[in-house]
N, C-alpha and C positions, 0 to 999 in steps of 0.2 A: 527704629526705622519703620516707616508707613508705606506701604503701594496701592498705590490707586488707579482703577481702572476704567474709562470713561465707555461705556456701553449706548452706540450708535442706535436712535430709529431707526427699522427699515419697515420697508409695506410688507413684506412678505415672514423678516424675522427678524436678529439680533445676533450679529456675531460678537465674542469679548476676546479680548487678548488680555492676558496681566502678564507683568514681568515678571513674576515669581509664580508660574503655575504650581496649580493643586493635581494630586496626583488623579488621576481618571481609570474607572473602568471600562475599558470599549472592548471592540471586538479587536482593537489592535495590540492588545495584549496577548495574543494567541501566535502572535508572529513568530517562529523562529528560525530564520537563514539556514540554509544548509551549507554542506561544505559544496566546493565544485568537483567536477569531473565525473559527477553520478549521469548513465542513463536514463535518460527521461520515458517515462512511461505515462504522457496522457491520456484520460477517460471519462468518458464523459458517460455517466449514470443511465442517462434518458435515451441512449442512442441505439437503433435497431443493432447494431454488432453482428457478428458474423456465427454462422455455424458451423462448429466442426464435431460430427460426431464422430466416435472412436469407439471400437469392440475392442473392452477392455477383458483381462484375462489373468490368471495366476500361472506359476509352474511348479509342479511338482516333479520335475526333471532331476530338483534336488527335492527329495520327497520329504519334506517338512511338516506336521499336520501342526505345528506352531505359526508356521508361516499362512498357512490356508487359513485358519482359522482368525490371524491375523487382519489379512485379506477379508476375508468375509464380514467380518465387522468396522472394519475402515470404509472399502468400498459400497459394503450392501450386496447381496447375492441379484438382485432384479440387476444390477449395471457388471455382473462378469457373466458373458458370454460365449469366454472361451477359455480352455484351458491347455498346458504344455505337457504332455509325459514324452516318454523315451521309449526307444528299443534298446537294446542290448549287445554288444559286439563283444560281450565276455566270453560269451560261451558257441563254442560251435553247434551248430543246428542237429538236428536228429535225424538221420537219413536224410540229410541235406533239405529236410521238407518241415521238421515240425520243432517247436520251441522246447528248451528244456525246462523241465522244474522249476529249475532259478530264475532261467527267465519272465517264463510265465507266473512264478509270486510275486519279481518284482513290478511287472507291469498287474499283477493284482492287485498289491499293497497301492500302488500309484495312482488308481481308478478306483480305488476305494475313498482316498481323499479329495479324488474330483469329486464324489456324490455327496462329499460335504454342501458342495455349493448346489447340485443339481443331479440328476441321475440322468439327463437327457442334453448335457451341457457339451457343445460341439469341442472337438481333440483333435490341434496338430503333434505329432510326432516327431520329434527329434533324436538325433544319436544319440546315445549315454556313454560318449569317449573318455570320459576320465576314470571308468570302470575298469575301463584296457579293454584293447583289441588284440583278441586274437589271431594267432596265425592265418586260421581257417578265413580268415576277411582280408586279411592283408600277409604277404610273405615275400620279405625282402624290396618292403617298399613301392611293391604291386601289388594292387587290392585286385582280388578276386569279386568282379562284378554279378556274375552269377548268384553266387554267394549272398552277394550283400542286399542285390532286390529279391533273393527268396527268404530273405529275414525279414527284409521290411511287409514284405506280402504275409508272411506266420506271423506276423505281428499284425498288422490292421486284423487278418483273415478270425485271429483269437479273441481280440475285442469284438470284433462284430457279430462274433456266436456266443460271448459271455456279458456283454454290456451293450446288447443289439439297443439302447435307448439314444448311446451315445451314437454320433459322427465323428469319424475320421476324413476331417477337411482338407487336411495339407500335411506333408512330410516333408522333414528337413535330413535327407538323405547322410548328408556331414554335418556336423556342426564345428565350427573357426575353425577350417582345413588349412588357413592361414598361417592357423599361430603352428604347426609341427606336431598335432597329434599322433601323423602316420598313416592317416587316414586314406590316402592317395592325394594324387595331383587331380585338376581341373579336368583333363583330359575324362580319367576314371568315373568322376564326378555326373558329368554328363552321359556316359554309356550308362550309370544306375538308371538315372533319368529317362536315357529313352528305351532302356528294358522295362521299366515300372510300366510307361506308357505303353508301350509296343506290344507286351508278353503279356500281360495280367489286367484283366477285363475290371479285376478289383481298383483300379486305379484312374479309368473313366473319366470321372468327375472328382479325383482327387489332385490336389494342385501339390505344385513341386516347388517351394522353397530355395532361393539360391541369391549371393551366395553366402549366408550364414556366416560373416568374416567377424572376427574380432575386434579388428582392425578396419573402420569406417574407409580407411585408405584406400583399403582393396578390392572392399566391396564391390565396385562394377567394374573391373572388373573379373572375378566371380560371378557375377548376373552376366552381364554382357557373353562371359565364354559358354555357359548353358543356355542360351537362346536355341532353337524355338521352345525348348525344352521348359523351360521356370517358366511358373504363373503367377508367383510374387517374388517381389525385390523384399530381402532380407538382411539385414546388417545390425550388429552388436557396437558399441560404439566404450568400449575398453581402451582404445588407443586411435588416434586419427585425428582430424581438423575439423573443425566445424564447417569449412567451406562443403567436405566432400560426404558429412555426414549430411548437411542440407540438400546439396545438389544431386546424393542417391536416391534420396525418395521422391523429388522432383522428377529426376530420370523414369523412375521406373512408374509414377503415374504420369511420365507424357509417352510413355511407351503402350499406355492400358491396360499395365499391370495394376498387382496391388502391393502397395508399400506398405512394408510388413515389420515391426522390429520385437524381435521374438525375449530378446531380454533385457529390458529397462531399468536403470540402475540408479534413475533420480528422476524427478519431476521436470527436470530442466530439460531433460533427453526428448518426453516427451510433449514440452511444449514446442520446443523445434519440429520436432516431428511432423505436429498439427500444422503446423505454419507451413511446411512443405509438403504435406501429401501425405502422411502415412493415416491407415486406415485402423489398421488392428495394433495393438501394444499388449503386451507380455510379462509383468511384472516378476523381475527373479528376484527369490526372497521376497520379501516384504518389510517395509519400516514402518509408516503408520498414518499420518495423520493428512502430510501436505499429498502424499501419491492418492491416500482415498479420495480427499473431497475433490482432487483435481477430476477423479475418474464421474464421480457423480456429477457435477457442476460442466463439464461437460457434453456432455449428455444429456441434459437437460436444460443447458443453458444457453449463453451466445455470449461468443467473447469481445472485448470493450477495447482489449486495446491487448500489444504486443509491443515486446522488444528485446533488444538480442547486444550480448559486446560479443564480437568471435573473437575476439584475440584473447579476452578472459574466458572463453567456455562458460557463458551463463547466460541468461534469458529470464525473461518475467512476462505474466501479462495477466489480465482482471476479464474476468467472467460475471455474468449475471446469471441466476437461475430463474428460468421462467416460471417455475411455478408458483417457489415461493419468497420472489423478490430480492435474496438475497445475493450480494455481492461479493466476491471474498479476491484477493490480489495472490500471486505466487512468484515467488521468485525461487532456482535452482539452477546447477551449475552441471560440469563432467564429473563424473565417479572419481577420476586419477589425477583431472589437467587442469582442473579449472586454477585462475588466478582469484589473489580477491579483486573484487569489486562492487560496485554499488549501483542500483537504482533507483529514481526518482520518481513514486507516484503522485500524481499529479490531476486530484478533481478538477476538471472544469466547469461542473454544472454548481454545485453547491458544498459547503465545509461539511466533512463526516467525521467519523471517528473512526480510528487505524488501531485496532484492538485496544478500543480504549481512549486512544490519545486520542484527542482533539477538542475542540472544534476547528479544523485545520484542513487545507488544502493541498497538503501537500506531505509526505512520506520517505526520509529518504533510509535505505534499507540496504549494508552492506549483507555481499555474498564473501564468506571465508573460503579461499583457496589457500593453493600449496603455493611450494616455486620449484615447482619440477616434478616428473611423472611420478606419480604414485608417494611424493616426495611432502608430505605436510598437508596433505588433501585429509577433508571432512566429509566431502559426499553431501555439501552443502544440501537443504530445501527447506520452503519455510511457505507457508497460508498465512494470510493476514484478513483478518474479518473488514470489510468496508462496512459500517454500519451509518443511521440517523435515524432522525424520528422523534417522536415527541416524548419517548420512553429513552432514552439513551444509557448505555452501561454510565455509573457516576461517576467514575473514575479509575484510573489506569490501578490493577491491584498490584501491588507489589509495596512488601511492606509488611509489619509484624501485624497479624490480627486474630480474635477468636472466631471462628467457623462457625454458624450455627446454622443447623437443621430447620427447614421449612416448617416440619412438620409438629416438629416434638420441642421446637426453640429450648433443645438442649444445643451442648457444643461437642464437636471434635475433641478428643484427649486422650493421651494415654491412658491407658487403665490396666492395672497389674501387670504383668512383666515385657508383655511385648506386646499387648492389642489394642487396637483403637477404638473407642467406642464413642457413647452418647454420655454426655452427665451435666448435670444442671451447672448452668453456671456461677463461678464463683471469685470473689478478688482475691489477686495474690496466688491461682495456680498456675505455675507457669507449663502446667502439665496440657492447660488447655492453650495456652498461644503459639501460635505456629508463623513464623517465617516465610513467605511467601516472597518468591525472586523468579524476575524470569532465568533460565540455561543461559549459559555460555552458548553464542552462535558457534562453538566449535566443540560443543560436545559430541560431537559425531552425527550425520546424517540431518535429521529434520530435525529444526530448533524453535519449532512455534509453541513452547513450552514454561510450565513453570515447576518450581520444587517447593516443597511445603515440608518446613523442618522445624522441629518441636524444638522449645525452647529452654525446656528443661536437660534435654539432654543431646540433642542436637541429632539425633534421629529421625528417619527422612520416611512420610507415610507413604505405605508400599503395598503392594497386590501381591496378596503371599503366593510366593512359587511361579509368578511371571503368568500366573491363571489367564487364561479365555474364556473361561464361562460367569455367567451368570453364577453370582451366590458367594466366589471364592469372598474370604477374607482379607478386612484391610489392615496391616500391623505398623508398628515404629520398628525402623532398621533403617539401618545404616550398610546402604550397598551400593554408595559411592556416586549415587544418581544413575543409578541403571534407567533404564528404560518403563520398568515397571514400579517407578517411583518419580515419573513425570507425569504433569496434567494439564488440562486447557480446558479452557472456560469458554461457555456458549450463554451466554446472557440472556437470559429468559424476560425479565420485565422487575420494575417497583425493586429494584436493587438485588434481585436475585438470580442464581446462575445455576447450573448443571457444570459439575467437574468430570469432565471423562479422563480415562487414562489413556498412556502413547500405546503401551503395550498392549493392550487388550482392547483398546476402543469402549472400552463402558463404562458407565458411570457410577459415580461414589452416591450409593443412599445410604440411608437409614434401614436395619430390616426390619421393624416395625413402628410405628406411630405412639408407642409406648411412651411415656412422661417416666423412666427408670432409667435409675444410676444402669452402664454396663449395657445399654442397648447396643447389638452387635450394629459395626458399620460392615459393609460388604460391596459391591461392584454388582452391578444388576443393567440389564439391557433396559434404553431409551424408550421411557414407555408414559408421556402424558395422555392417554386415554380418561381419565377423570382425573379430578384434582388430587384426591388422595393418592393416588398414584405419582402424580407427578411432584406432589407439595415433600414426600419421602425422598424424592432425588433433588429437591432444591436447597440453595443455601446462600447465608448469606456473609460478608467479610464485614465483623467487629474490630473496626482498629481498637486496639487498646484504650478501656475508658468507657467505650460506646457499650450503652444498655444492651439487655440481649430481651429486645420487645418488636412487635411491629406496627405500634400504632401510630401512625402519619403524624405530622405536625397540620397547625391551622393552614387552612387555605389563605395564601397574603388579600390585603386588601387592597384599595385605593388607586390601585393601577392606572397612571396617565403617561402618555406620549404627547413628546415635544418633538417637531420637525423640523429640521435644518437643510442646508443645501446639499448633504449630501451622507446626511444621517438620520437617524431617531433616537432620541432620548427618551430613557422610561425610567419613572421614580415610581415606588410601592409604599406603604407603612410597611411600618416594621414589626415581625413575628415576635413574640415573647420566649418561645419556648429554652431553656434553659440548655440544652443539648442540640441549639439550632445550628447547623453546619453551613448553610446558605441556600441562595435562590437557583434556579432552573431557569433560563430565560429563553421562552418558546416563540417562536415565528411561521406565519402561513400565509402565502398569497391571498389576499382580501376575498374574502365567501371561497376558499376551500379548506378542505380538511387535513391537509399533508402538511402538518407543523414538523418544522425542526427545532431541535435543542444546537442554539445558537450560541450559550453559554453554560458553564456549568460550577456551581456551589457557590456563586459568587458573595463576596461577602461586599455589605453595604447592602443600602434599598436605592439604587442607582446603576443604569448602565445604557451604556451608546452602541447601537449598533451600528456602525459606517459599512456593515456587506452589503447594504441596500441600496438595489440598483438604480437609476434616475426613469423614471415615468410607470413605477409600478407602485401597488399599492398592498398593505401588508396589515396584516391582525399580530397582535403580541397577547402574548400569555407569558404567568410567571406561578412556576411549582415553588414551594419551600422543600428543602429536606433535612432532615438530621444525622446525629454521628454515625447512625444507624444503620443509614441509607433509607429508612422508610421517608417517600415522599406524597405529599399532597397531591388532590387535583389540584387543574389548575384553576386559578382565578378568571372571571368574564374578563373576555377579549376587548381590546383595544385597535381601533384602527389607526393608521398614520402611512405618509407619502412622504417620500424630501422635499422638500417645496422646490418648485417648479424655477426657473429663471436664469439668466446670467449670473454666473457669481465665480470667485475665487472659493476653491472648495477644501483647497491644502497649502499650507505654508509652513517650510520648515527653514526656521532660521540657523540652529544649530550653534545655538550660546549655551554651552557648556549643556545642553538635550534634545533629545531625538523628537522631544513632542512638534505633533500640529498645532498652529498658532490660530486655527479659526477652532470652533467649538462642535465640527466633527469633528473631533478627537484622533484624526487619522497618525496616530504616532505611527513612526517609523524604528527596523532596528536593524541591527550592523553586525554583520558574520565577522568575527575577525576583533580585533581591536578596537575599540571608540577612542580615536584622537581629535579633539578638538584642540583649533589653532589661534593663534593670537594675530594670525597671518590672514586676515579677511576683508571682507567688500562692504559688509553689512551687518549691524546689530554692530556684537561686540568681539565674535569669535567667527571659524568658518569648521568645515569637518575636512581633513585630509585622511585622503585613498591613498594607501601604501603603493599599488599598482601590483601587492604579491598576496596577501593575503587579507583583504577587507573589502567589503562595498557593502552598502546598502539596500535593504528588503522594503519596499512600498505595501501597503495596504492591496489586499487582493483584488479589489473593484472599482479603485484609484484611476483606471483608463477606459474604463465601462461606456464613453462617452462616443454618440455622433458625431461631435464638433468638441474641442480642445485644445490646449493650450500648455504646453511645460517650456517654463520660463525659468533662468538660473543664472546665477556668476560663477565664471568659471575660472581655475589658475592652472592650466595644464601643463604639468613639468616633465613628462616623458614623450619626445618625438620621435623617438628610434624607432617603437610597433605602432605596427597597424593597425586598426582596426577592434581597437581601447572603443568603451561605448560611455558617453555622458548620460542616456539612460536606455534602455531597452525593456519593452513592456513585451509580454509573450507569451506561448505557451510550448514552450519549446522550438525545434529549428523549421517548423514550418505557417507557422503563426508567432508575428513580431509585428513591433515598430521601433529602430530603434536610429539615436543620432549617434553616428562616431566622429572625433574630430579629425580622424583621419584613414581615407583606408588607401593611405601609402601615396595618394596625390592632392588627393580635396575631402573637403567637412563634407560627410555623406546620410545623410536619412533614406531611410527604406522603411516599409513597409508591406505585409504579404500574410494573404487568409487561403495557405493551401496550393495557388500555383504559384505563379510568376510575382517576383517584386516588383512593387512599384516604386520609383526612385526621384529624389531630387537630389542633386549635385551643385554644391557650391564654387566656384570659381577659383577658391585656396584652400590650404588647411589651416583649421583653426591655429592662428598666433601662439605661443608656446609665451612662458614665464611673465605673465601677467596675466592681469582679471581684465575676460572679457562679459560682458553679456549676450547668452544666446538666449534665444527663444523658437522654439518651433508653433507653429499655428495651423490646424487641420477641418476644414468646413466647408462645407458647398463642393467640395470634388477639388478644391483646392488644399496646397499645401505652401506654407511660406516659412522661410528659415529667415531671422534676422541676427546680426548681428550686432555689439553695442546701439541699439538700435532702427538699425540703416536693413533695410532689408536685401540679403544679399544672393535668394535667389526663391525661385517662386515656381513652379508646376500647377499646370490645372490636368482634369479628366483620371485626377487619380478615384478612382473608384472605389477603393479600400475602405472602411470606418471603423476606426477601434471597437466600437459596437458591434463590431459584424464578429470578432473572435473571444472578444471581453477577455483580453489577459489575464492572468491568474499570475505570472510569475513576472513581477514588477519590481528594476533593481536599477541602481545610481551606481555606475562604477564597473558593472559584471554584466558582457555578455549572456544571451541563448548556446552561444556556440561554447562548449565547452575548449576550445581550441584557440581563440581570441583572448588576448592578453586583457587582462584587470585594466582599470584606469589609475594612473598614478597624477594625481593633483590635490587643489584645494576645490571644494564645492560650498556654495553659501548660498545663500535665501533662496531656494528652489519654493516656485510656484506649481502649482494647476489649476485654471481653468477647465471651469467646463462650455466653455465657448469658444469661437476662435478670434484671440484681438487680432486687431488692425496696427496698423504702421503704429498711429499713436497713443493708442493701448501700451503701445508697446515700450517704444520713446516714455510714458509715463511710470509705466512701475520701475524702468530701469533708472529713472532718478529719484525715485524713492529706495531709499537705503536704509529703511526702519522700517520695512516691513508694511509700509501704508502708513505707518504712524508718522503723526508730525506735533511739535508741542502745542500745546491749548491752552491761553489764560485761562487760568478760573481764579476765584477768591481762595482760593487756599493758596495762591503764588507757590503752584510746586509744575512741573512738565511732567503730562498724563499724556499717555500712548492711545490713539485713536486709529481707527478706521473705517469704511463703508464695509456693508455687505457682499459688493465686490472685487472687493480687495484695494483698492483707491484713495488715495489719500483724503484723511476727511478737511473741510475747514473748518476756521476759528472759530465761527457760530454755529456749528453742528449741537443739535439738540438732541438729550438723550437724559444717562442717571449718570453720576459720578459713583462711583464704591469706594469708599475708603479702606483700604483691607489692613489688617497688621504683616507682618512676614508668614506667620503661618497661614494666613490665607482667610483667619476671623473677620468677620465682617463687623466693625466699630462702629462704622455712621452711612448712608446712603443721605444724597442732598441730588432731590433734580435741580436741573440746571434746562 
């Protein structure tokens, strides 16, 4: 069997269609659906963002010097500001005036590991209730207030004569007087309150704390019963709702306090926090990685974007750093309550990479909950790197590989009985491969992690003794994936990374530069100051096989772009090298320097980029790299534009594949099931929408357009729900366009960039159990809905242009709104322009039922599928080439015609 493909002149270019497409590398093979019901989180990269600075702080309330130390190396000592210690109700006072022994070592030992971080680092105080209270404070459930402000006074009064560098800023006279420690009631509460103030000059300019509830519930009110008295709103958030953990820190900053939450127990706690007011955070205990960089990025940064499900107990949101560019996303949940769930990040400026993955737009990232209090909870939280650039990580690690040292291009390996060292590399030890996976999202608390387990013996590389310092040793064991046998990678550049640990925050080097079997590995602080320095903490991941070298492969040559309506094609010659793993394929707006990595390892010397917007113009560069990850520069740039015009820019017929039928390559793909039916309008098959679990994912830049066009056949079999969408372009629920055939009276389009919708309404609902054709058409401030041709309702002054929000999340079948029922029918030859036809545009492709194609004699007496550039039926004397192809796609003869 032969197919042959009749390829159209046009002035501008050449579109082909064959009936047995070849398979393509574009940018549309990066597509992958997600599932629904995830919150959407979109961000846009470029955008000023909002500030919220926060005085972040540790506690040693529970005096940890694991956890300080912890802290200190996660967060950085320049971004904690403040720290937590205690007074004491153990002990009764000394002639009612002065501290005992005990108390005064352990408010020593306490302020000894605040000078970890600083010696002049400002101190609120809180009760140390789980010590016990004594009588002399409380008896028979009446506290003795005298008592208890002349403790807290021989407490401030004793720091300020032995650690005069520190301040004692605020006092938390109870802490969770809520939950039954004994502590007294609200009443009592308030009289310390206004004896600290009233009695003791030490108190001044000391702020009071309240109400320190465990319980977010009871929080205000607690604050509200100690007014005038508290000068910050305080609350724990162990048990309560998200409504009233939100609405406490809003209260008490529209009251002109300061919103204060003295013990934070995920990164989720304190991104609500920011979103409502709170100023200061408290970290009790400490985990590692997602609380540190939230605390730095912060504080130095501006956030991008925000979102929140209260009914799960979780939040997310993406930050930038100003100083040095970089962006990183978080999501985190409740300590006790959270549910799982999910969110959806969402670039809308350009495709990045999501630790790794991508070239993609999009992220979607379950949160692991419980189903009930304290009942199957992880204490969810997670960082995720937003990266691009023309240096991109090569690809997502995980995977069996050898490790090798920047420095000494020896490898990681066991070496004698339990130590990991350096040793030159060799085939066949499995002593040197290691396992690389990311944790389980539910190995407890922050899961932005991976584990690295030796292949020989299944031994997991480990920070001997859970160490914090600098030097400690790294060994193989097996301790189940503790904490100080997890790591994350910070991509450095040219395929190299920096491994730091969860537990300690520091990184895996080399200790010396030695070319020797048995070089010690050790954990040593973040320190590129000269290369040698930094080239010691670098490494790189040898899959299996791959050399252990770093010398680049050739620079590709030959580099040409081809322009289409709504793409760019680039062909290269082809590298030789023997261990060539693929191309790099780079992109920058025409005369600048901010290339991205638009593809990555691609194999072939070919590829289409369809992310290219209409009226802009673009440089391409292409790197080679190898197994190795060592890659080239890149080769001399290339410019190219989409060409400019009317045209049909996507066609998808849906005969037995998802591909585009013009030579943007804008493939399409389907979350859910791929059924293709025998049940269709056009071609030879159609694609059916379950209505429960499928629809279809569009190209990201698919509606990029000022004026447009999406045209389709439709077979809609479910008229029960409302508000099913035949397509909805978007980016979430306040940027759309989308058509439904129904929202419960009449066929409804909308569209909306941020306020109000702008709408047209059709007169019915679309007809049910049979193919009809719609088309919508959007230009000039007009909007027109047709139906089998007949146009059946029309708006001007809509002011809206797909242009103005550039959808990113573009789907056939699936709402924006997570809540809006799937579409359950058949869909077949879906169009887009990028213009807007008219009545007879329209009337025209809808009796074209091949696609534009129509038979053509030629001397071979066989029917060859033809069309124009703008999608248009061609006729009989249309000039162009004939291609003869075999089934695989060989090309046997070309004869112009």
């Amino acid at each position: 069997m032969t197919i042959r493909t009749f390829i159209l002149s046009a002035a501008a270019s050449c579109a082909m269609i064959s009936l047995a497409q070849e398979p393509r590398v574009s940018s549309s093979m990066y597509l992958n659906p997600q599932p629904t019901g995830a919150t959407l989180v979109p961000f846009s990269i470029f955008s000023d963002g909002l500030k919220f600075p926060i005085r972040w702080g540790l506690d040693v309330a529970w005096d940890s010097e694991q956890n300080v130390r912890k802290g200190i190396n996660h967060i950085g000592k320049e971004n904690i500001s403040i720290m937590r210690s205690s007074f004491q109700t153990t002990y009764p006072l000394v002639d009612d005036k002065e501290l005992t022994s005990s108390q005064i070592a352990r408010l020593d030992t306490r302020t000894k590991l605040i000078n970890l971080v600083g010696t002049d680092v400002d101190i609120v105080l809180n009760e140390d209730q789980e010590a016990g209270i004594h009588s002399y404070y409380v008896e028979n459930g009446v506290a003795n207030t005298d008592h208890w402000a002349e403790l807290i006074n021989a407490s401030v009064k004793w720091l300020n004569e032995n650690y005069p560098k520190h301040k004692v800023v605020a006092i938390s006279p109870y802490n969770e007087p809520d939950f039954g420690w004994g502590q007294g009631n609200l009443a009592s509460f308030k009289e310390i309150a206004q004896k600290l103030k009233a009695n003791y000059p030490l108190f001044a300019d000391v702020a009071i704390t309240g109400g320190n509830t465990l319980n977010c519930d009871e929080a205000l009110k607690w604050y509200n019963g100690l007014k005038p008295y508290v000068d910050w709103g305080n609350t724990h958030q162990l048990a309560g709702s998200f409504d009233t953990y939100a609405n406490f820190f809003k209260t008490v900053a529209e009251d002109g306090n300061y919103p204060y939450a003295d013990e934070l127990h995920n990164v989720g706690e304190a991104m609500v926090g920011a979103e409502y007011g709170m100023k200061m955070g408290v970290w009790w205990g400490f985990d590692s990685r997602a609380r540190g960089e939230f605390c730095r990025i912060s504080n130095s940064g501006s956030r991008l974007a925000y979102a929140e499900n209260r009914p799960a107990w979780t939040s997310a949101s993406v930050y930038r750093d100003e100083t040095s560019g970089e962006v990183k996303a978080f999501i985190g949940s409740s300590e006790r309550q959270a549910n799982t769930s999910s969110f959806l990040f969402v670039s809308k400026d350009k495709d990045v990479y999501y630790d790794g993955y991508g070239p993609v737009r999009e992220l979607n990232m379950s949160v692991p909950g419980g189903t009930g209090y304290q009942n199957g909870q992880t204490n969810a939280e997670r960082v995720i790197d937003v990266t691009w650039g023309a240096d991109v990580q090569p690809s997502v690690i995980n995977g069996r590989y050898r490790i090798m040292n920047r420095s000494t291009r020896y490898v990681a390996a066991e070496y004698g009985s339990d130590n990991i060292a350096l040793v030159k590399a060799a085939d066949n030890s499995s002593a040197q491969i290691w396992d690389v996976a990311p944790v389980s999202d539910r190995i407890g608390g922050d899961y932005s992690f991976l584990t690295f387990t030796n292949a020989a013996d299944r031994r997991h590389m480990n920070v001997l003794n859970f160490s914090t310092v600098s030097g400690a040793n790294v060994i193989a064991y097996d301790g189940g994936n503790s904490s100080n046998e997890q790591w994350y990678l910070k991509y450095y550049g040219n395929g190299c990374y920096y491994i730091l640990n969860r537990e300690s925050g520091l990184c895996l080097m080399a200790a010396s530069s030695q070319q020797t079997n048995g070089t010690n590995i050790v954990q040593g602080l973040f320190d590129d100051s000269s290369v040698a320095k930094r080239n010691l903490r670098l490494w790189q991941f040898l899959p299996e096989g791959a050399a252990c070298e770093i010398i680049p492969p050739a620079i590709p040559k030959g580099l040409t772009a081809k322009a289409s309506t709504a793409s760019v094609t680039l062909q290269w010659t082809a590298n030789t090298e023997a261990d060539l793993a693929g191309y790099m394929v780079l992109r920058a707006d025409a005369g600048d320097t901010n290339w991205n990595t638009i593809a990555r390892k691609v194999q072939g010397t070919s590829f289409t980029d369809n992310t290219c917007l209409p009226g802009h113009e673009y440089q391409y560069a292409v790197k080679s790299i190898d197994m190795s990850d060592n890659m080239s520069k890149a080769c001399t740039a290339v410019e190219a534009a989409p060409v400019e015009g009317n045209a049909l820019v996507a066609n998808w017929q849906f005969d037995d594949m998802l591909a585009d039928n013009t030579d943007n390559a804008l493939d399409v793909a389907v979350y859910g099931k791929t059924v293709f039916s025998t049940e269709h309008k056009s071609g030879e098959k159609s694609l059916y929408l379950s209505g429960t679990d499928n629809y279809v994912q569009l190209p990201y830049t698919i509606a990029s357009y000022d004026k447009m066009t999406v045209a389709m056949w439709v077979n809609w079999r479910n008229t029960s729900s409302a508000w099913q969408r035949l397509f909805d372009f978007g980016n979430g629920v306040d940027e759309y366009m989308f058509l439904t055939p129904s929202n419960g009276s009449v066929m409804r389009f909308a569209i909306k960039n941020g306020g109000d919708e702008q709408v047209v309404a059709c007169p019915t609902k679309l007809a049910a159990n049979s193919w009809h054709h719609v088309a919508v058409s959007l230009g000039d401030g007009t909007v027109r809905i047709f139906v089998d041709g007949e146009e059946v309702a029309q708006a001007t002054g809509i002011t809206i242009k797909p242009s103005d929000f550039n959808p990113v999340l573009n789907y056939i079948g699936r709402s924006q709104f997570n809540a809006d029922p799937m579409f359950k029918g058949y869909i077949d030859d879906v169009r887009i322009f990028n213009y807007d036809l008219q009545a007879d545009d329209v009337k025209e492709i809808m009796a074209d039922l091949t696609n534009g194609v129509q038979n053509v004699e030629t001397d071979e007496a066989v029917n060859t599928a033809t069309y124009t550039i703008d999608g248009k039926a061609a006729g009989k004397n249309a000039k162009g080439l004939l291609i003869r192809k075999a089934s695989n796609g060989k090309v046997t003869k070309v004869i112009e015609k």
